[in-house]
C-alpha positions in Angstrom: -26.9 -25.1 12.2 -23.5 -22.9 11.4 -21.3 -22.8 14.4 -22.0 -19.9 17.0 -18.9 -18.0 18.5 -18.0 -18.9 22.0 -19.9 -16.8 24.5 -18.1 -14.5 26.7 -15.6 -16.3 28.7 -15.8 -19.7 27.4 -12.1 -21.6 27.5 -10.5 -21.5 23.9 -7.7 -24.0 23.3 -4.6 -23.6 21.2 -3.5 -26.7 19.2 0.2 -27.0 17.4 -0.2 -28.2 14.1 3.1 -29.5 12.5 2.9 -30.9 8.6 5.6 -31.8 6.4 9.5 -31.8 8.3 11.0 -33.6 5.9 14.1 -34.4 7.7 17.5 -34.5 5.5 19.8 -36.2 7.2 22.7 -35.5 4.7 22.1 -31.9 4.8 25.3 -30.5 5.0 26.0 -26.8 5.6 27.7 -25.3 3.2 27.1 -27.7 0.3 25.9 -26.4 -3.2 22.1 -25.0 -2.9 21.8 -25.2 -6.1 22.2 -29.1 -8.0 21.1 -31.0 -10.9 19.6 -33.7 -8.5 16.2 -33.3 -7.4 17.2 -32.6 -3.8 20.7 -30.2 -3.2 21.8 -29.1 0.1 24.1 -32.5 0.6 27.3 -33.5 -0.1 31.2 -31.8 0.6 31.0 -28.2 1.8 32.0 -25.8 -1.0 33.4 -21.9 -0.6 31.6 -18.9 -1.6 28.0 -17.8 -2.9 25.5 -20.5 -3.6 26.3 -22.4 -0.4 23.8 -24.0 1.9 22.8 -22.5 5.6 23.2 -23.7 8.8 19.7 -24.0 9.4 18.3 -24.5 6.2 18.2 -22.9 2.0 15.7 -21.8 -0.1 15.8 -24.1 -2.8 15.4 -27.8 -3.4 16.8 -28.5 0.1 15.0 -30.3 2.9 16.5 -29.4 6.7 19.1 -30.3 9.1 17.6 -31.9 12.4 18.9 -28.9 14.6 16.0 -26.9 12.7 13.7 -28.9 13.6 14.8 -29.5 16.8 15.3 -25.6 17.3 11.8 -25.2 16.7 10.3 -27.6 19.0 12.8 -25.7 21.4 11.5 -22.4 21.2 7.4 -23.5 21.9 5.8 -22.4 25.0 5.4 -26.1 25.8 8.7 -27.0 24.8 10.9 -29.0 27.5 13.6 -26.4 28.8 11.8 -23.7 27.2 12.5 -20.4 29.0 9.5 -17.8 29.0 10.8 -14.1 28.4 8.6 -12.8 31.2 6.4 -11.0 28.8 3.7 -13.1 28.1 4.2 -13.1 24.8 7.2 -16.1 24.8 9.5 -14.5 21.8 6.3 -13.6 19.3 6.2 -17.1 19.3 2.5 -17.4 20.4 1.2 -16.5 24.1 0.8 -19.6 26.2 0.8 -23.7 25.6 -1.0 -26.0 23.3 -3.8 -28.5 24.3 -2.8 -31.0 21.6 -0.4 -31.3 19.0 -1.7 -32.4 15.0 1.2 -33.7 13.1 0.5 -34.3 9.3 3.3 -37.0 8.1 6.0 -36.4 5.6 9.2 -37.3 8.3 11.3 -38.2 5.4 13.1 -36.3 3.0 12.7 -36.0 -0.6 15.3 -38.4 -1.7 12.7 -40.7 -2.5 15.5 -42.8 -5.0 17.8 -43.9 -2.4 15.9 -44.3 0.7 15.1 -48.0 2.1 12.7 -49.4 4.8 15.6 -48.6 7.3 15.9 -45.1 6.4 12.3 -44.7 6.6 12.5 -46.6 10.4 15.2 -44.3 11.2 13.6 -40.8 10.3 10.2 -41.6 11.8 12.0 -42.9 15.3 14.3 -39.9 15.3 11.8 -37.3 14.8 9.2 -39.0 17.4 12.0 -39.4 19.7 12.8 -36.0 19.3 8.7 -34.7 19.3 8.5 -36.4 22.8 11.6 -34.8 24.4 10.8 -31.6 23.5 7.1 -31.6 24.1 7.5 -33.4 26.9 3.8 -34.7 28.0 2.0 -33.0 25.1 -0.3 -35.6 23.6 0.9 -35.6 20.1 -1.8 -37.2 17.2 -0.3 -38.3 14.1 -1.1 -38.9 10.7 0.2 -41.1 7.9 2.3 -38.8 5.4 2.9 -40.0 1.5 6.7 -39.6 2.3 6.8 -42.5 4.9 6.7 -45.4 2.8 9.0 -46.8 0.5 9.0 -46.7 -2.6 6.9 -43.5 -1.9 3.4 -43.5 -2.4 3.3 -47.4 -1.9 0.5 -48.3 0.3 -1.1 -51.2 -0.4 -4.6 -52.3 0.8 -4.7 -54.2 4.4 -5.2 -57.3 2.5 -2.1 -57.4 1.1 -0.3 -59.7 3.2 3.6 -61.0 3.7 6.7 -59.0 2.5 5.0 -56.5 0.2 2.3 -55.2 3.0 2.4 -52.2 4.8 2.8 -53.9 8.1 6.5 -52.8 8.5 5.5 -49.2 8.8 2.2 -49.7 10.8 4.4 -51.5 13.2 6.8 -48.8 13.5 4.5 -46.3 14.0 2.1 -48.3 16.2 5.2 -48.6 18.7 6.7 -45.1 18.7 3.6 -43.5 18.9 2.0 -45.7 21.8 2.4 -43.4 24.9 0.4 -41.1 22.6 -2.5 -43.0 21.1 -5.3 -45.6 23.6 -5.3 -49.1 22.9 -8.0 -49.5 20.4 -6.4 -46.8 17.8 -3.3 -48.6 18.0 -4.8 -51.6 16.7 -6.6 -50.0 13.8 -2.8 -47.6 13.0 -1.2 -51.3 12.9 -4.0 -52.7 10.6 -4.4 -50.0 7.9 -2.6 -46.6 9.3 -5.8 -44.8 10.5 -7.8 -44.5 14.2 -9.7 -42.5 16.3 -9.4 -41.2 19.7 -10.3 -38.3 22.4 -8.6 -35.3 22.3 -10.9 -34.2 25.6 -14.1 -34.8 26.7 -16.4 -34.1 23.8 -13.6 -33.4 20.9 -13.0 -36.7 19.5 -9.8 -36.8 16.4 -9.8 -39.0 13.6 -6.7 -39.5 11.7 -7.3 -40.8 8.3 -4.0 -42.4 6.0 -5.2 -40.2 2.6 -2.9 -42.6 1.3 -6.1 -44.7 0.0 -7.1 -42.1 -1.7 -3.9 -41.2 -3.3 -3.5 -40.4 -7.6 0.3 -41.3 -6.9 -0.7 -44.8 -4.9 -0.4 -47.5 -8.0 -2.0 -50.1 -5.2 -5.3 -48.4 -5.6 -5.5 -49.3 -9.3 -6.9 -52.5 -8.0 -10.0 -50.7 -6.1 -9.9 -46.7 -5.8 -13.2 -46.5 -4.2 -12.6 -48.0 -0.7 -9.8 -49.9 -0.6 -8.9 -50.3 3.4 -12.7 -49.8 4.2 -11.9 -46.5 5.8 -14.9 -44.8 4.5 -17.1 -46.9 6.0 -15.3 -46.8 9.1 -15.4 -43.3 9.3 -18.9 -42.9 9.0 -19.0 -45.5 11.7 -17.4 -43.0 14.2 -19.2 -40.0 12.6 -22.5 -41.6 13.8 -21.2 -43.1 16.6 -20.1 -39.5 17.2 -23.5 -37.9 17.0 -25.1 -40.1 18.7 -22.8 -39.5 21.9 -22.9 -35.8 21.6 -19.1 -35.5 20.2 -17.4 -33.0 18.0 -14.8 -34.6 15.5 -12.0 -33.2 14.1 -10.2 -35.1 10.9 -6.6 -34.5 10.3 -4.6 -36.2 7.5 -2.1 -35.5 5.2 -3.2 -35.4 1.3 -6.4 -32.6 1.4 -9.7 -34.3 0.2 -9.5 -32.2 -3.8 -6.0 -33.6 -4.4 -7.2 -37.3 -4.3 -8.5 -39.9 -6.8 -12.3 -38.9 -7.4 -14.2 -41.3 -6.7 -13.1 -41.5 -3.2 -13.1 -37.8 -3.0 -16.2 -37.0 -4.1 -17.6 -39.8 -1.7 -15.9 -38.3 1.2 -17.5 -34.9 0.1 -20.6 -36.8 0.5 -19.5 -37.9 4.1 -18.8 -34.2 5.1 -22.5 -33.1 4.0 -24.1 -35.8 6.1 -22.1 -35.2 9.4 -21.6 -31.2 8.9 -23.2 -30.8 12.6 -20.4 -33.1 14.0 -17.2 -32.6 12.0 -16.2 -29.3 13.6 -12.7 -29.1 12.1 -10.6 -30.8 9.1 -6.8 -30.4 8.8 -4.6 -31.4 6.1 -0.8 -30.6 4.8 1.3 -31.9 1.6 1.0 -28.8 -0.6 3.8 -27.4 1.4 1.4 -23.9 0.5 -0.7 -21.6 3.0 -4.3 -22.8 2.0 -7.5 -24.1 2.0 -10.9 -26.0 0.3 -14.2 -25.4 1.1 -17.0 -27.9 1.0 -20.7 -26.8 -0.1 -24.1 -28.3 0.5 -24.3 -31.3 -2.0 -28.1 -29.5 -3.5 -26.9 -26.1 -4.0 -23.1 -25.9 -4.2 -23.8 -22.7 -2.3 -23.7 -23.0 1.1 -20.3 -24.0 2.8 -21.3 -26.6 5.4 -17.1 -27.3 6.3 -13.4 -26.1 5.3 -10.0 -27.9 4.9 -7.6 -25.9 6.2 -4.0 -27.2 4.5 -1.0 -25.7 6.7 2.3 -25.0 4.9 5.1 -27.2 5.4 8.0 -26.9 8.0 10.5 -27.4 5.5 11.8 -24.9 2.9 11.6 -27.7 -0.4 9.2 -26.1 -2.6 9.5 -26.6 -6.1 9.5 -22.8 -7.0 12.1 -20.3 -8.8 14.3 -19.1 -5.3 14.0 -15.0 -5.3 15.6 -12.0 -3.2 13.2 -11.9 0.3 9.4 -10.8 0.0 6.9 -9.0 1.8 4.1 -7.8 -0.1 2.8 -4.5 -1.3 -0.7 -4.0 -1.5 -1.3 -1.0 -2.2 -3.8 -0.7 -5.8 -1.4 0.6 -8.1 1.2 -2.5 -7.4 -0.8 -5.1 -6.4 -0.2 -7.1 -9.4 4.0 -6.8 -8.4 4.7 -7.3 -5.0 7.6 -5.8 -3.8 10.8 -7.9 -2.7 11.6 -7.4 1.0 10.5 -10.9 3.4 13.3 -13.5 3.2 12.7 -17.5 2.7 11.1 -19.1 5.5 10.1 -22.6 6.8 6.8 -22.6 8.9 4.2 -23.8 11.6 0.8 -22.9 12.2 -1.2 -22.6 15.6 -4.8 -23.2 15.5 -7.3 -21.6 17.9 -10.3 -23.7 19.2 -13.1 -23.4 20.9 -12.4 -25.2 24.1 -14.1 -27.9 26.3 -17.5 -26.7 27.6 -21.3 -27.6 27.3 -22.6 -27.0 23.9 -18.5 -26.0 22.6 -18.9 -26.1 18.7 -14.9 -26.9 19.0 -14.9 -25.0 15.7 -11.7 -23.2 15.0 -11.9 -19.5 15.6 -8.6 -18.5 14.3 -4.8 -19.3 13.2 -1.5 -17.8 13.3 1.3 -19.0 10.8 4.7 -18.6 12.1 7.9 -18.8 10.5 12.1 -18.7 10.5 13.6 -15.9 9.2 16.2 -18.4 6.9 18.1 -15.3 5.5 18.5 -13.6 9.1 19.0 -16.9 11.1 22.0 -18.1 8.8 24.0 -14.7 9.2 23.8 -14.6 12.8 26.9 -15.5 14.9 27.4 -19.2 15.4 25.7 -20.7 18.5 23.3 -17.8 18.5 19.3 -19.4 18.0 17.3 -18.8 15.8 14.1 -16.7 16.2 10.5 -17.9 14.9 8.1 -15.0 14.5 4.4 -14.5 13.1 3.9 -14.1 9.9 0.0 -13.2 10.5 -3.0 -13.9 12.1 -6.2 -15.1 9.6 -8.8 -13.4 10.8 -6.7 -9.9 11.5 -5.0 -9.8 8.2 -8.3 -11.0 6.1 -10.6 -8.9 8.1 -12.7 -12.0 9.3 -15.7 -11.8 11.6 -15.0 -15.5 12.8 -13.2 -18.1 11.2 -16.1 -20.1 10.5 -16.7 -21.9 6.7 -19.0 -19.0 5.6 -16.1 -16.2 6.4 -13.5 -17.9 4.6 -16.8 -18.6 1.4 -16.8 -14.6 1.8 -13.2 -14.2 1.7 -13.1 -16.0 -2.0 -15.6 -13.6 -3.0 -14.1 -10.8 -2.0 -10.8 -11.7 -3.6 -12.3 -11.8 -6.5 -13.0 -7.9 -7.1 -10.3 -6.6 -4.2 -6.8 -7.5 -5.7 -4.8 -6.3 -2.8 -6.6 -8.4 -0.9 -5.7 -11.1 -2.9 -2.2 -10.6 -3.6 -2.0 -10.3 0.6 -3.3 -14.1 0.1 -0.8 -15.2 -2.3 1.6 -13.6 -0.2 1.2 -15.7 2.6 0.2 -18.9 0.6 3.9 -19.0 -0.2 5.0 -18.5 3.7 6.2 -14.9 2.8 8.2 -15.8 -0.2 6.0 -16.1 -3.3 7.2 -16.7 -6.8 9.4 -13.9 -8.4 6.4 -14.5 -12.1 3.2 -12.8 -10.5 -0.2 -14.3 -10.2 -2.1 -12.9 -13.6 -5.4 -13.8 -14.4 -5.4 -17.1 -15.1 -3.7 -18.2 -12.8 -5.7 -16.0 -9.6 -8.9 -17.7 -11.6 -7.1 -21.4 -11.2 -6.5 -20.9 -7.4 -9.5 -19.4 -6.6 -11.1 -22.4 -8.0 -9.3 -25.1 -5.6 -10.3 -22.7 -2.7 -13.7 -23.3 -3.6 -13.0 -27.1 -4.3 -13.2 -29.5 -1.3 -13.5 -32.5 -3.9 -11.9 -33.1 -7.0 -12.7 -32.3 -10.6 -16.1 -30.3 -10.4 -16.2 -27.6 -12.5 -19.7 -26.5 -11.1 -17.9 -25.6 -8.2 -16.0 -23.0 -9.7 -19.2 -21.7 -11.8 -19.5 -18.9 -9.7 -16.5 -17.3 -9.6 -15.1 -14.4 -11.9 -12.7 -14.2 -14.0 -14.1 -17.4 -16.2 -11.9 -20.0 -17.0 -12.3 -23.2 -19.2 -12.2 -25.8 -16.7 -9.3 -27.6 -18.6 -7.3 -24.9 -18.3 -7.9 -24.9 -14.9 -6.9 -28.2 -14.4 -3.7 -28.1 -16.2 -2.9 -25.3 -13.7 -3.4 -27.0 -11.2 -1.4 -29.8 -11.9 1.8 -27.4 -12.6 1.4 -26.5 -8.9 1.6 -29.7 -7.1 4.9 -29.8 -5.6 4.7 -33.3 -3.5 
């Protein structure tokens, strides 16, 4: 049975989802943004155009602590936050958060010079940081692809001695313990994933979508189920029904971008327990998205979504333009206008709250950002101001936020290109890619919207324009930033 709006009334609950920081801890102000190295934004200041910002560049640059540290500042629930009096806390979202999701990637993108004890060091630092700005805030964390080293190395549990995983696991099991219950802490130090209550009848699960990784070279041994997480998860999914719980999954590589056996057995997963996964969240695209999953007899009715957040930090392997907003009027939709400046981003879901019968089914989400261009020219010492780039279901015209609105949605985009170019728009956090989306590649992204598992051309049959599913692919794959 779909979900049912909350009735008049009901408690709703807002839950902070961060994905993606990438911490640079050699960002230096004022260094070159632009490099031959595939991460800029370090190094001796330099004099004149082309230099980084204080609180971050558009370009291959990750960002300086204070950024990160100066958005955790500014959140309702924020230790030392002060509230404007208005209600409205700065535009940065009216009132606290529940919970707190946060997808992985701590790290930055150095990935050829970092050790185990720079990895130690970021996750520490930025959990240190998480818990002295959030104060009590119950933070649930997921594994990100940046956190080991080399990255994307996550070998199976069985792998024992020097080359296991059991550095990391250990980290995180003790910087995250005034978070997490006993029992996920033992199953975080065994193989990175756990499950635990968010509230009376909203349990999370945190899956390490590192086992299902195409960059992981451990899972050339077994790419099915390698850490036995699959089966484990269908072990709280029933567990789950049985009880009368809601789940929600969060992890950081979204189900389509992994290997496909594993993905399409997931898939499989989702169709069984549609009635109790209420929720999925994911990051690593660093992009403003989503994939839907159908029923497994028809492919046509969506039974769950994966909504993928953009990243925090600015890196995004894109041409840097002049700021964007878009223009979506008919005669230009196909050129949108330069005006919104580079941002870096967070994303606030709405959720049904805790009462009898809640669906705990998200009912919307707002996408805020920083103003890079606006936050680097103001005086020194001045902070910097997050605001919203939109709200879902106001700028898509949403009923709910439910999997069949966002099923519409794809349609709809598919004969209403302002509509669409609005999407790309935001998919980009306000700062979209000076070449504009053409046919090819509107019919490529449409595609992964509909795709909640990987590499199944039937489930982009439907859509208009037609394009060979190669194609597709190959498109896809030009995209993938991390």
């Amino acid at each position: 049975r779909p979900p049912a709006p909350p009735p008049p009334g009901a408690p709703t609950a807002r839950i902070l989802f961060l994905t993606d920081l990438h911490w640079d801890r050699q960002y230096t102000p004022g260094s070159a943004a632009a490099c031959p190295d595939p991460l800029c934004c370090r190094g001796d200041p330099r004099q004149g155009p082309g230099a980084a910002g204080f609180w971050g560049s558009y370009s291959k640059c990750d960002l300086p602590l204070h950024t990160i540290d100066a958005l955790l500042a500014q959140l309702p629930n924020a230790t030392g936050h002060a509230s404007n009096g208005t209600g409205n806390d700065g535009g940065n979202g009216t009132g606290g958060f529940a919970a707190a999701y946060w997808t992985g990637d701590i790290p930055a993108h150095n990935v050829w010079q970092q050790s185990r004890g720079d990895q130690l060091r970021a996750l520490r630092t930025v959990t240190a940081l998480l818990r002295a700005r959030l104060g009590g805030l119950r933070v649930f964390p997921a594994v990100g692809n940046h956190e080991a080293t080399p990255v994307n190395a996550f070998p199976p549990p069985y792998v024992r001695g020097n080359r296991s995983a059991a550095w990391l696991y250990d980290a995180m099991a003790e910087a995250w313990q005034d978070w997490l219950p006993p029992a996920a802490l033992r199953t975080l130090r065994a193989a990175g994933f756990y499950t635990a209550q968010v509230w009376p009848g909203l349990r999370l699960v945190s899956l390490n979508m590192n086992f299902c990784s195409q960059a992981n070279f451990w899972l050339l041994i077994n790419a099915t189920d390698p850490a036995g997480q699959l089966q484990w998860l269908m072990g709280v999914l029933a567990d789950a029904e049985r009880d009368g719980e809601k789940v929600h999954i969060i992890g950081h590589i979204p189900p389509a971008h992994c290997l496909r056996s594993w993905s399409w057995n997931y898939y499989r997963i989702v169709n069984r327990f549609e009635g109790t996964i209420a929720a999925q969240f994911f990051g690593h695209t660093h992009l403003d998205e989503f994939e839907l999953f159908y029923d497994e007899e028809t492919l046509s009715r969506p039974v769950s979504i994966a909504f993928i957040a953009p990243s925090v930090t600015t890196y995004i392997n894109l041409n840097p333009g002049a700021p964007q907003t878009p223009d979506v009027s008919p005669q230009t939709a196909q050129s949108p206008r330069l005006t919104v400046p580079p941002a870096a981003g967070y994303r606030v879901y709405e959720v049904a709250g805790p009462y009898p019968g809640s669906s705990h089914a998200v009912l919307d989400h707002e996408t805020f950002i920083l103003n890079l261009t606006e936050a680097n020219a103001a005086p020194p010492g001045a902070a910097p101001r997050w605001r919203r780039l939109y709200s879902a279901r106001q700028a898509y015209g949403l009923p709910t936020a439910f999997p069949a609105d966002w099923d519409r949605l794809v349609r709809r985009m598919q004969d209403e290109e302002p509509l669409f170019q609005l999407f790309w728009f935001h998919l980009h956090k306000g700062h979209p890619p000076r070449e504009p989306c053409g046919a090819p590649c509107k019919a490529a992204l449409l595609c992964a919207l509909r795709s909640g598992r990987a590499a199944d051309p039937a489930l982009c049959r439907p859509l208009r324009p037609a394009l060979p599913f190669p194609h597709i692919l190959q498109l896809w794959h030009q995209r993938r930033l991390c």
